[in-house]
N, C-alpha and C positions, 0 to 999 in steps of 0.2 A: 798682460799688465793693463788693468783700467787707466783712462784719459787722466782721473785726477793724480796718480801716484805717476804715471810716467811726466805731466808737465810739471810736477813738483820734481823730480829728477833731473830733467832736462834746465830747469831756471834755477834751481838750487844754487849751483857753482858762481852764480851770476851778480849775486843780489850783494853781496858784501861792494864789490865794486860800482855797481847803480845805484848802491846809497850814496858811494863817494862822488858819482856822477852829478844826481842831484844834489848833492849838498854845493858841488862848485856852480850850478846854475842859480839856488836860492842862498845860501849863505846862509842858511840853516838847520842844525840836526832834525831840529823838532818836524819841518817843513818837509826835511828831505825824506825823513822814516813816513810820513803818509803819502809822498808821490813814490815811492819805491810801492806801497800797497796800490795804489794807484793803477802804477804800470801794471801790477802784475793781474789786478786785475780786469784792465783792457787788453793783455795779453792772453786771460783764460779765455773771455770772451772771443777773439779772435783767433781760437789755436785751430781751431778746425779746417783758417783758410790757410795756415800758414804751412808754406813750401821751401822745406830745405835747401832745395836747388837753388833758390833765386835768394837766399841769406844765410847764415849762421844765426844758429840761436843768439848769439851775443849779438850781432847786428841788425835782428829785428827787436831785441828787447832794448837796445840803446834808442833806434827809431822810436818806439814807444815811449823811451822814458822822457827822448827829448821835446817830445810833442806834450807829454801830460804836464813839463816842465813848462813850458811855452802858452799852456794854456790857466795854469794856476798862475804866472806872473803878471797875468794880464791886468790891472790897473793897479797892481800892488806896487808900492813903497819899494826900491832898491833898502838892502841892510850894508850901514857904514861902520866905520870905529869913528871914535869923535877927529882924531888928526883927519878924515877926511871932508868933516863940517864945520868944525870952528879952528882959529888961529890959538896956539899956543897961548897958555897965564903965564908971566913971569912969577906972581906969586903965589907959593904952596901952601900959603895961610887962607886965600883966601876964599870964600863961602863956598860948600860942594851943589854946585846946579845938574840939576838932574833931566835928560830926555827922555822922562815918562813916556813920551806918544812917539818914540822913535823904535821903530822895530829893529833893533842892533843884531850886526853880523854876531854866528855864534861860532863857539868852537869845536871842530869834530873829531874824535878820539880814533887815536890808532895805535899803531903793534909794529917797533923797528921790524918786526919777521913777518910783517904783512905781506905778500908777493901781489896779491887781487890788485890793490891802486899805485898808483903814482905818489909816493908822500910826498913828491918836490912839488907836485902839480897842488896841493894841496897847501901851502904855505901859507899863514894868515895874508901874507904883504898879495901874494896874489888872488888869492879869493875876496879880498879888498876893494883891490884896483878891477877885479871882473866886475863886483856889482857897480861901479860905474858907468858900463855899458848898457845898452839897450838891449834886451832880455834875447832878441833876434840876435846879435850881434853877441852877443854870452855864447850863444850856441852854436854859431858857427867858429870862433874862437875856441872852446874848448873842443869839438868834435875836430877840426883840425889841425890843432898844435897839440892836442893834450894827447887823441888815443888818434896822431895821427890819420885821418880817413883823407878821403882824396877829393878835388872839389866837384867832383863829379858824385862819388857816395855821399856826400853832407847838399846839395842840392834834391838827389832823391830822398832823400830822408826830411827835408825840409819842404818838399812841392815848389821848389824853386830851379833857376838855370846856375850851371858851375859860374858862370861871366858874374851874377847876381853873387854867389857863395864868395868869389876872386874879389869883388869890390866891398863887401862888407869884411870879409877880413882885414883888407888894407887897412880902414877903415879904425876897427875895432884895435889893432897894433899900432895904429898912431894915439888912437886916446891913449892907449896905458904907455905909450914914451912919455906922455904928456903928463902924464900919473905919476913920471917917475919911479915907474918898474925898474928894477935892475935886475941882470941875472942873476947874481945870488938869489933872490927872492925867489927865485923858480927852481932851482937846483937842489939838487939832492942833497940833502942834509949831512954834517960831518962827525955822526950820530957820538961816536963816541968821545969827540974832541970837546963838543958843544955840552954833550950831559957833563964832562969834568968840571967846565965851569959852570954850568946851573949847579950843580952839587956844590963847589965853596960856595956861591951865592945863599944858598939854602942852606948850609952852615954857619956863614955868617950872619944870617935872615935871624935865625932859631938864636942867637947868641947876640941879636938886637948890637950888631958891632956896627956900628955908621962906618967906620973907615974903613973896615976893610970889604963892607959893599960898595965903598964912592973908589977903591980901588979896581974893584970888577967890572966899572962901567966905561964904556969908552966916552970920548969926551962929547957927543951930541948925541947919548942914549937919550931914549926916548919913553914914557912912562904915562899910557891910558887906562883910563877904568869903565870900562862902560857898564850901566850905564849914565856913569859921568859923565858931561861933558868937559870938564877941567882935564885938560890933559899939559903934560910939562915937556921940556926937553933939555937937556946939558946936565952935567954930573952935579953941579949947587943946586938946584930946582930940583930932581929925582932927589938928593938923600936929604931935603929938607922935605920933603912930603913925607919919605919913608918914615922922619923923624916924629912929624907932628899923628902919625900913622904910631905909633908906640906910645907918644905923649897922649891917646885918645884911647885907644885898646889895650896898651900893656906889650909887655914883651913877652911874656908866655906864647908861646907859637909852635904850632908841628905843621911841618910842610911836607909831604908827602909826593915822591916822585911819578912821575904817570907823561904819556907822550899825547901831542896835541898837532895837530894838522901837521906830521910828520917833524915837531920839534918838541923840545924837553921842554918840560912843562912840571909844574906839581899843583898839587891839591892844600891849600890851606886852611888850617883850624886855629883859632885861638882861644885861649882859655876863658872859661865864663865863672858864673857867679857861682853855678853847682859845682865847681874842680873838673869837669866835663870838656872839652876840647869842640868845640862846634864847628861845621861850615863855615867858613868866610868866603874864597875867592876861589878859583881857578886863575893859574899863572900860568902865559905862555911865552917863551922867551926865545927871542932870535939875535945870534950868535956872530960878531965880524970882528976882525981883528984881535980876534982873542980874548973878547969883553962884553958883556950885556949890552947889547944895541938898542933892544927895542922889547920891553915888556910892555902886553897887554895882560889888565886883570878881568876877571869878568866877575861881575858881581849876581847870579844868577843862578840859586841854590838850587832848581831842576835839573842842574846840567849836572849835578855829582853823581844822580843814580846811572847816565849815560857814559861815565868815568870807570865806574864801577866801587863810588864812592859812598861812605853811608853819610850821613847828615853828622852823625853826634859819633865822638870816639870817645 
């Protein structure tokens, strides 16, 4: 077998999960699909030293990824949602501001029957509160909590001492208490519980029923758009947005279901002036007490071909 068909064998199996790697160091698909090419090609470049004995494929290709990670972050911009740069509007009337020049966290598509990643590890609330951290401190947090490594492995992988790896973890799990992480946010999704209620949600969406979406919301849901910065929170603030959101677009709408950093999520269109159904949003939706907690929309029609969405239906 020639070198290129056996390292295309050998890292094949890998890459679905090094995308999801990188996407929790950058908080972006777009970003993380070119450090995945990236890796793999300072992994071609390097195959010839590389010795099985001293790693598994997966464990020098993660080395890899988290160094090509570590070094595209370097003077870049953390990606936020707006709840973690400006204070809640009370009013949903009023003017839509936009952060043009804010490179916003995005959302990354996945498959309840995915086995390659962690979807709990992948939740917006935590890939969130990760970009918070200082890109070093991202990486030793995720190599250690995430795909578990030991601080002894995430030191050599980083050119650092485990003592150094022991302190910036500490470190790195007090910002995100201080973030207001909670463990639902990390946990495994309760795939089939959570899609029941996105589905009335998205039944009641499509049939423009205010009441019976402010009955789906628990009482301090919460409702961003990026890239908006208007974001609301409580059930009279979320279904007067949604309302002045129909008084401006129309109730014509198909919302289409599809999973999103390991939660229920859909694709929406609404109707245009051809009879045509177009792109509008990406909806991602996390789920607590039996009621819509916390929708993000994203407003960022590149992301539907990454959905496996088409633009116009």
């Amino acid at each position: 077998m020639d070198a290129d068909r056996r390292f295309e064998d050998l890292t094949a199996p890998h890459r679905r999960e090094l995308l999801a790697h990188c996407y929790r160091m950058s908080g972006s698909l777009h970003d993380a699909e070119d450090l995945v090419q990236e890796t793999l090609l300072r992994a071609w470049r390097a195959y010839p030293t590389y010795d099985p004995a001293r790693a598994s494929m997966r464990t020098w290709l993660y080395r890899i990824a988290t160094n090509a990670c570590l070094t595209a972050l370097k003077g870049r911009q953390r990606r936020p949602l707006p709840t973690t740069l400006v204070p809640p509007l009370e009013d949903p009337q009023a003017p839509m501001e936009y952060g043009t020049e804010v490179p916003w966290l995005q959302p990354f598509p996945t498959d309840p029957a995915d086995v390659a990643v962690r979807r709990g590890s992948l939740r917006l609330a935590f890939i969130a509160a990760v970009q918070l951290l200082p890109a070093r401190q991202r990486a030793i947090l995720i190599l250690r909590d995430v795909l578990d490594w030991s601080a002894a492995e995430v030191a050599g992988a980083l050119g650092t001492t485990a003592t150094a790896v022991n302190s910036g973890l500490a470190r790195a799990r007090a910002r995100l208490g201080v973030a207001g992480l909670r463990e639902d946010d990390v946990g495994e999704p309760a795939a089939a519980r959570d899609r029941a209620v996105v589905d009335e949600y998205v039944d009641a969406f499509q049939r423009a029923d205010l009441g019976a979406l402010r009955r789906l919301l628990v009482d301090d849901a919460i409702l961003e758009m990026p890239p908006v910065l208007n974001w609301y929170t409580g059930r009279d603030a979320y279904i007067r947005f949604i309302a002045r959101s129909f008084a401006s677009r129309g109730i014509d709408w198909q919302m289409l279901p599809i999973d999103a950093n390991g939660q229920p999520a859909a694709a929406a269109y609404v109707r245009a002036g051809d009879g045509r159904y177009h792109a509008h949003t990406l909806q991602v939706f996390a789920i607590a007490g039996g009621g819509v907690q916390h929708t993000v929309v994203f407003q960022e029609p590149s992301l539907f071909a990454a959905f496996g969405q088409p633009l116009i239906r």
